[in-house]
C-alpha positions in Angstrom: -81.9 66.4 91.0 -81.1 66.9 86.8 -78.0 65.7 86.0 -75.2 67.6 85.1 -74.3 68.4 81.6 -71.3 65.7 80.7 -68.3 66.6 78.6 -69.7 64.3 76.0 -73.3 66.6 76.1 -71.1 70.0 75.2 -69.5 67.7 72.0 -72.9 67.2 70.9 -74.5 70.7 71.3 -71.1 71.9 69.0 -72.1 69.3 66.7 -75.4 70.0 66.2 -74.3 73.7 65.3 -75.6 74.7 61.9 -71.2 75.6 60.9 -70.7 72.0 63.1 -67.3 72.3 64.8 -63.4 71.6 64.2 -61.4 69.4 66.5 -59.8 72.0 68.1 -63.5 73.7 68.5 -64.4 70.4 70.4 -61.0 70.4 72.2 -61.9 73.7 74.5 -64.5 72.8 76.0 -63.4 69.1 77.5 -60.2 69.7 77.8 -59.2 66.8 75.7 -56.4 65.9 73.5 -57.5 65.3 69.6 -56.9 61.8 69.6 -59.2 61.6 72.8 -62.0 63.9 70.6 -61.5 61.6 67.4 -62.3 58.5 69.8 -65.6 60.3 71.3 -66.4 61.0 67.9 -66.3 57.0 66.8 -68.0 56.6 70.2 -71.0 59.0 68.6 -71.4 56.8 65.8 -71.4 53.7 67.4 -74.5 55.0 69.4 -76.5 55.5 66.2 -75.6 59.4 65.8 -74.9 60.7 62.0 -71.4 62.7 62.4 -70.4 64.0 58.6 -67.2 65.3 58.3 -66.6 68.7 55.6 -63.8 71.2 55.1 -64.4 74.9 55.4 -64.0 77.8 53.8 -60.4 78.1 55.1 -59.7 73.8 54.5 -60.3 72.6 58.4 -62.4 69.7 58.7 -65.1 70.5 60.6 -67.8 67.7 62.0 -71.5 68.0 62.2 -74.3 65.6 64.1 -77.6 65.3 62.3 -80.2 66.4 64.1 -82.4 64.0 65.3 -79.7 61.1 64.8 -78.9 58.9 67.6 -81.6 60.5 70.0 
């Protein structure tokens, strides 16, 4: 039986999105507060995965994995 996609697998897949993804972006999907996204996000790098952090074109900070990283 495959196991079902975690809260933690949907971060990633935004992530890995060529425009990444904000913290409110990451919020929607888990449900989670932003401090509780920011602490996943520093649980991603301790696991080996590249997270960059960029503004966009309207100044939110948006995070993207590298792909590959961590896997």
């Amino acid at each position: 039986m495959p196991n079902k996609p975690t809260k933690t697998d949907a971060v990633i897949r935004l992530l890995k999105r060529p425009q990444g993804a904000s913290i409110a972006q990451l919020q929607k999907p888990t449900g989670w507060q932003p401090h509780s996204v920011r602490a996943a996000l520093t649980g991603l790098r301790k696991k080996g995965h590249e997270i960059t952090r960029d503004k966009n074109d309207a100044g939110v900070t948006v995070y993207r994995i590298r792909a590959g990283a961590g896997e």
